[in-house]
GUPAKE-71576 format. One record per residue (C-alpha): y, x, z; residue in one letter. Coordinates in steps of 0.001 Angstrom, whole numbers, padded with zeros to 6 digits, always signed. Layout:
N
YXZa ...
***
This chain:
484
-055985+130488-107542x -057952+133341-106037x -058461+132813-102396x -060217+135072-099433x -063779+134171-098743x -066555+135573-096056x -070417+135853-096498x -073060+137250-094262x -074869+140072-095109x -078634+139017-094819x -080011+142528-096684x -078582+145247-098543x -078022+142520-101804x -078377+139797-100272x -075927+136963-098849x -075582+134042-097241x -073369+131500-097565x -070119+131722-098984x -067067+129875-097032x -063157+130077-097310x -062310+133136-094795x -059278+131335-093226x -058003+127708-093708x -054424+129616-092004x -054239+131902-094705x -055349+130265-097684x -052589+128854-100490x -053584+126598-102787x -050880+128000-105166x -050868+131592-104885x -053649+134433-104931x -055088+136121-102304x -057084+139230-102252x -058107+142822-100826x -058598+142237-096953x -058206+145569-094663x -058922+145230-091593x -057849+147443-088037x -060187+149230-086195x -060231+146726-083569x -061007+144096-086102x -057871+142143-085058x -055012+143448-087954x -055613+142135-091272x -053420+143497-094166x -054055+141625-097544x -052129+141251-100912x -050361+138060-102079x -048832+136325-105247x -049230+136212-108733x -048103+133016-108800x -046596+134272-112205x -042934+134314-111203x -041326+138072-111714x -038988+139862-109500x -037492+143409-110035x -036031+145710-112911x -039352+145534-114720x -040209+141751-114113x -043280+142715-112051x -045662+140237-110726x -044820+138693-107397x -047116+140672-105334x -047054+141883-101557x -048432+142801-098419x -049086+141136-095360x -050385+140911-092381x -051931+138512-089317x -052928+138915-086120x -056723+138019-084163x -054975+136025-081238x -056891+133685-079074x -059657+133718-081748x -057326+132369-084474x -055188+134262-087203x -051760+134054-087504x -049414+132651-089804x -048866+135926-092352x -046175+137769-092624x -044464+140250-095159x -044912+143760-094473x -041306+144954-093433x -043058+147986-096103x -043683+146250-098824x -041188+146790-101639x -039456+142903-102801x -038963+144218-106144x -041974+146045-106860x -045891+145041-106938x -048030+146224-103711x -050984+145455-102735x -054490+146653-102656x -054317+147879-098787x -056799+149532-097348x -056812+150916-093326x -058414+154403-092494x -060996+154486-090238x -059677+155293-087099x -056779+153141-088023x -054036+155219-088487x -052939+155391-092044x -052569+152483-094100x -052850+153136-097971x -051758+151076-100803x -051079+150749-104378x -047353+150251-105530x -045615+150265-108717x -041786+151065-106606x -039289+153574-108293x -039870+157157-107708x -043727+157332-108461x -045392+159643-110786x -046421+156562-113467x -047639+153543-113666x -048917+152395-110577x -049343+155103-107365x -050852+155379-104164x -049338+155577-100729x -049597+155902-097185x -047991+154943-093934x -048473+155631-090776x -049383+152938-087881x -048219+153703-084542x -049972+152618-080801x -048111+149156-081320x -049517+148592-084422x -045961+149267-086657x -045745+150757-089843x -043764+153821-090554x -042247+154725-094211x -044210+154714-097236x -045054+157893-098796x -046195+158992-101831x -049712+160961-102212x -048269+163187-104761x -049122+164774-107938x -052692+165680-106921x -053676+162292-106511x -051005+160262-109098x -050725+160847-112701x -048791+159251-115426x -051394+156298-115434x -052575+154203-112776x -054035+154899-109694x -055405+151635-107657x -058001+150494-104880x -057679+153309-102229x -060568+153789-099748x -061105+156532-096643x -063984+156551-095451x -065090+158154-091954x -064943+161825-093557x -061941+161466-094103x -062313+161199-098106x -060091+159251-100243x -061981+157484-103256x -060137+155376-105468x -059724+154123-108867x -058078+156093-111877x -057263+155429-115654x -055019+158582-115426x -057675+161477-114294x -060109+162128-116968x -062634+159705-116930x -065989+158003-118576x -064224+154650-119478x -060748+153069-118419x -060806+152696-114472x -063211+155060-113346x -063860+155867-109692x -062661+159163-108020x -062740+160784-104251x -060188+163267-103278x -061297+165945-100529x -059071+168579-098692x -059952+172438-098734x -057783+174059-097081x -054091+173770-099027x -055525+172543-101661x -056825+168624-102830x -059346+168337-104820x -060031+165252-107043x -063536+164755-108828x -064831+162045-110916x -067529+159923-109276x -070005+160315-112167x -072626+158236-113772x -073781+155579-112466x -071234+154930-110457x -068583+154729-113341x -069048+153324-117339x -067316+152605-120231x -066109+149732-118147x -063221+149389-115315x -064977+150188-112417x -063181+150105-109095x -062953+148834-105738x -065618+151058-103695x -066428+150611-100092x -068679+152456-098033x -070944+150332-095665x -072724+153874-094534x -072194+157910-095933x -074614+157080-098997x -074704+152696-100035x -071826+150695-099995x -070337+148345-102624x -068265+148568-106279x -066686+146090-108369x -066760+146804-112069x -066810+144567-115301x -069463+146669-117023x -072389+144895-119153x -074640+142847-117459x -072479+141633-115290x -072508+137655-114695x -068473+137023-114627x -065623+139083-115156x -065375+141162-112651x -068420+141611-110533x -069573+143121-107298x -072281+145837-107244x -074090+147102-104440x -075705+151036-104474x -077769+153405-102506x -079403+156790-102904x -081435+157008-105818x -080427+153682-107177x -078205+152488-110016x -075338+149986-109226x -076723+146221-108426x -075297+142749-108425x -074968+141952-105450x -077015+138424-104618x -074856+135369-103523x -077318+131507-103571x -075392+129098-105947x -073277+126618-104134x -070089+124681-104481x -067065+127173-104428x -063342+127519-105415x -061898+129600-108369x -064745+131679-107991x -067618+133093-110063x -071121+132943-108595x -072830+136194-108999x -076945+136120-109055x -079423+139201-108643x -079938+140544-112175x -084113+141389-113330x -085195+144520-111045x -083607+147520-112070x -085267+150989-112494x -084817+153352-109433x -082007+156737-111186x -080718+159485-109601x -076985+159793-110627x -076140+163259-112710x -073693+164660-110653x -072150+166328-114161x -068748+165279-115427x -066963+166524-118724x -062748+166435-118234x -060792+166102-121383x -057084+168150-121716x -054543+168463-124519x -052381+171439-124857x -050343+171716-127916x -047482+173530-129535x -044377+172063-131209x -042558+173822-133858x -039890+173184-136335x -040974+172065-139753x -038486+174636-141591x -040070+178124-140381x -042081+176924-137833x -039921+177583-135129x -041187+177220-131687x -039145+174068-129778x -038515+174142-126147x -036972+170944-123859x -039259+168709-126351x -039936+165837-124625x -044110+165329-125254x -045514+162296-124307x -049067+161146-125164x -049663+157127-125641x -052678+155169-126034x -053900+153297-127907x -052280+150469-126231x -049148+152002-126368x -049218+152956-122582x -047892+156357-121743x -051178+158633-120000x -048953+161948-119857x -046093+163627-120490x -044363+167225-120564x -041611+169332-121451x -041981+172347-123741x -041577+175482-122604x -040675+178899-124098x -043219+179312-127264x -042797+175816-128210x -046150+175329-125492x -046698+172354-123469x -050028+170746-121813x -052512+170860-120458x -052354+166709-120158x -055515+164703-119482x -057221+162624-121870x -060335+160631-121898x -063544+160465-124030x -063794+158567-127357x -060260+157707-127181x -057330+157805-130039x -053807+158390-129217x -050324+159179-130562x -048320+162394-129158x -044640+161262-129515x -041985+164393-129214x -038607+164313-128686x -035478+166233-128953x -031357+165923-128906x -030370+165902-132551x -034215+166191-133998x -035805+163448-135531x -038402+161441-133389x -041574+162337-134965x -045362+160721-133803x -048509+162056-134446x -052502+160623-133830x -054835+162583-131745x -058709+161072-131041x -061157+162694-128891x -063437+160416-131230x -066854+162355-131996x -065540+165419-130266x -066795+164748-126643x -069732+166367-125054x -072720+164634-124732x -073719+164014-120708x -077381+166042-121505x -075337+169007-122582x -073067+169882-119702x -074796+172547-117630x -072092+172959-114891x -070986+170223-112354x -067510+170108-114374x -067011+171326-117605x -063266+171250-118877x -062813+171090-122371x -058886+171634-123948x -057749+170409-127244x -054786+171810-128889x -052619+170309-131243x -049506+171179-133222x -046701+169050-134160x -043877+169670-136591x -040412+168252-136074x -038290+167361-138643x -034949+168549-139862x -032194+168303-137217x -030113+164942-137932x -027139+166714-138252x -028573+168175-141495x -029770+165199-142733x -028295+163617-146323x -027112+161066-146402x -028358+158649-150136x -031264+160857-150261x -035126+159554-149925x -036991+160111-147050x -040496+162107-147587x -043113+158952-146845x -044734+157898-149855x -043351+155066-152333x -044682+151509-151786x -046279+150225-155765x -046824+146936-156470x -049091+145205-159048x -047261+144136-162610x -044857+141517-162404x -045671+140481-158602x -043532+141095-155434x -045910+140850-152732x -047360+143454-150398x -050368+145118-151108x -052779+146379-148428x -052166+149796-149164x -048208+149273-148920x -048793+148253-145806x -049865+150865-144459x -046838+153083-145686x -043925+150447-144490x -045642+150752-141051x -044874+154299-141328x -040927+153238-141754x -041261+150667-138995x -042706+153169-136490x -039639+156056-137489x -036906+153316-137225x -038964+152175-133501x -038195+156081-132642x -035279+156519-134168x -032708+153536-133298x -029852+155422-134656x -031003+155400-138643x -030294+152863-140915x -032038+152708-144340x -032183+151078-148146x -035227+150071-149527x -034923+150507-153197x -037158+148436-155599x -037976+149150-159424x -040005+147804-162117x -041420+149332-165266x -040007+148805-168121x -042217+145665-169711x -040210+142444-170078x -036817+141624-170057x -034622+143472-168257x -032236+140743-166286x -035762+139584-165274x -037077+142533-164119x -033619+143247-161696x -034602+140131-160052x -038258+141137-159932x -036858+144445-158572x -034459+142497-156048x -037477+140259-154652x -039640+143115-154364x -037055+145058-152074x -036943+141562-149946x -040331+140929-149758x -040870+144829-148163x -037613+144417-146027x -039034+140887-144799x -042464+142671-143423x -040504+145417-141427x -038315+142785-139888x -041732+140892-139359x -042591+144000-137379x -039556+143825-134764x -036778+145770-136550x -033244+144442-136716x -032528+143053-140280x -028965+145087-139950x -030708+148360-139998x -032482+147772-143504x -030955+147030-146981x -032813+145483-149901x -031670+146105-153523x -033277+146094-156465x -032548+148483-159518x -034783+147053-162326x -035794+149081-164987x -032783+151417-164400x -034462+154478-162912x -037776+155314-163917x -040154+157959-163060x -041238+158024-166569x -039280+157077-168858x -041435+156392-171922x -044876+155110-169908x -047718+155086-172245x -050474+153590-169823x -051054+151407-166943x -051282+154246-164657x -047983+155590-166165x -046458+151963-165701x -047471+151771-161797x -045665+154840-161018x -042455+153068-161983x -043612+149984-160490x -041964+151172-156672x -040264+150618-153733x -038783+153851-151991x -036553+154335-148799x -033267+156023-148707x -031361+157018-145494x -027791+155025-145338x -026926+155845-141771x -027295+158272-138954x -026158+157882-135831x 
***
């Protein structure tokens, strides 16, 4: 497990040795990580868990916040923060420089997304007051992690929800008057990589953690100053636990980071596929390519909705939604369309793709025993298995019957019409199994899908002269049964 360690700073990338910070606070069986400490240097608040247990609605990793006391030169026993959430992950603590404010990351009911960043005040006495959320500025639909203030009062922290160079990029929020504004850190502070974790050890060098190339571990620490690219910070090999050594990398070329950053935004409309319609209350969401949700709106009057923020060099799906409408999913890639980094002339250049999606008929007007409009799956003569290009079309079913629970359908196999024809209805009937067996394979509820074969009784062409001819017959196609 991951445990707390200290090291002296001998030079600006350079340690000394590495020890365990506290034989009081270490656990052999649970991880330990992101020390703050008071401005008095004797209030440390740190995260614990992951012992891989789950707690909460979402079964969230067992991680809080705690804190010990500096008393008589020793630290205390730790204990929960009366602030941290049971059933939700916190952690990732970091004090403000005069002491004040305490920030953290927290995944608790009521954020914006995925994980969000709070504050709390700390009185004279050294209590905490109620969490509150940093608000819509700051928190997206993503994740926002590793808050740090320095002595300007600036708030950098970690983002995979603000536009961004790779996944986790680093971000600092500043106050001008009523309004916050958040920029991207730039090259070379962020990558392709997560980067994350700054600290400031003066106004222009401090430290990073990112898992970029060239790193010597997973996730390693970096160490920058004016004029200088990110550097692995230099720790002298020696016995340690569940930990990664890091060593100095070859001497690295003295860069001045651009201070230019592209942002990335899609704005779409959605319409209805019989007169294109405009659709307002859609429900838009855009997913990556993980799945994970990055944004998400509500159409307004024109069918408009946006603008949402994307990333570079990225694909996605935009998934819309409305009461009696069908589900419907679309891709969207900012692959190839990004602007190069020598190209941008202004300190930030937004860029806004648009994008229109068609909904289908309302379910209400949907027939029932008719075929849906996805192409037929064909098979090679006289086999039953699933080609590659099949494939491709069933995963088509297995995403619409993912988005729409209510719909139950048939798949209906064929054959052409060489060989005999009790033969060819079984041929037919394993064909129609072998396609509904890959859909269930896929996560869908065998009661939602019906396989039954039809032989040679329905062809497209009735008197095939040719191969090509023949394969048209040789089908599987899907028919709705049930809407719900």
């Amino acid at each position: 497990m991951l445990g707390l360690y200290k090291t002296p700073l001998t030079a600006s990338t350079e340690t000394g040795p590495t020890s365990l910070f506290s034989d009081v606070l270490f656990q052999d069986n649970r991880n330990e990580g992101t020390p703050t400490f008071s401005k008095d240097g004797k209030t440390m608040v740190f995260a614990r868990g992951n012992t891989g247990k789950k707690k909460g609605k979402g079964n969230t990793a067992d991680v809080d916040l705690y804190v010990t006391r500096l008393v008589n030169s020793a630290w205390t026993d730790p204990e929960m923060l009366t602030i941290s959430d049971s059933a939700a992950w916190d952690a990732q603590p970091a004090f403000s420089a005069d002491g004040t404010t305490l920030y953290f990351a927290s995944n608790r009911p009521g954020g914006a997304g995925g994980t969000d960043l709070y504050r709390a005040n700390v009185d004279r006495a050294g209590r905490f007051g109620r969490p509150v959320n940093m608000g819509r500025d700051i928190n997206t639909p993503g994740d926002e992690m590793f808050p740090y203030v320095s002595a300007e009062a600036k708030l950098y922290f970690a983002s995979d929800g603000h536009p961004g160079l790779g996944r986790l990029d680093l971000f600092v929020a500043t106050r001008e008057e009523d309004e916050i504004k958040v920029e991207n850190l730039g090259q070379p502070f962020n990558s392709r990589s997560d980067d994350f974790a700054l600290v400031l050890s003066d106004s222009t060098s401090g430290y990073l953690a990112s898992n970029r190339e060239g790193g010597k571990g997973d996730d390693d620490i970096y160490f920058f100053e004016p004029s200088t690219q990110p550097t692995l910070a230099q720790v002298p090999p020696q016995p340690k636990r569940d930990t990664t050594t890091k060593t100095p990398p070859t001497t690295t070329p003295p860069v001045t980071a651009p201070t230019r950053v592209a942002r990335y935004f899609l704005s779409g409309t959605v319409l209805d596929v019989n007169g294109n319609r405009p659709l307002d209350s859609v429900r838009v969401r855009v997913l990556d390519a993980d799945q994970k949700p990055v944004g998400e709106a509500l159409t307004a009057a024109g069918g408009k909705f946006g603008p949402i923020g994307v990333n570079a060099e990225r694909t996605y799906a935009i998934v819309v939604e409305k009461p009696t409408y069908f589900t419907k999913r679309d891709p969207f890639s900012t692959v190839g369309k990004t602007i190069p980094t020598e190209q941008l002339v202004k300190p930030v250049t937004d860029t806004t793709f648009y994008a229109t999606v068609t909904m289908d008929k309302p379910k209400q007007n949907l027939v029932i025993n008719k075929l849906f409009k996805i192409e037929p799956i064909y098979y090679f003569y006289d086999k039953d298995n699933i080609r590659n290009d099949a494939s491709e079309e069933l995963d088509k079913i297995v995403q619409i019957l993912k988005d729409n629970p209510g719909i139950k359908i048939e798949l209906g196999s064929h054959t052409d019409t060489r060989g005999v024809s009790i033969y060819n209805l079984d041929l037919s009937q394993r064909r129609a199994k072998s396609a509904v067996d890959y859909i269930i394979s896929k996560g869908i509820s065998s009661d939602r899908i019906t396989a039954k074969g039809y032989g040679e009784t329905q062809l497209v062409i009735k008197n095939a002269k040719n191969e090509e001819q023949h394969q048209l017959n040789r089908r599987t196609e899907f028919k709705v049964l049930q809407v719900q």
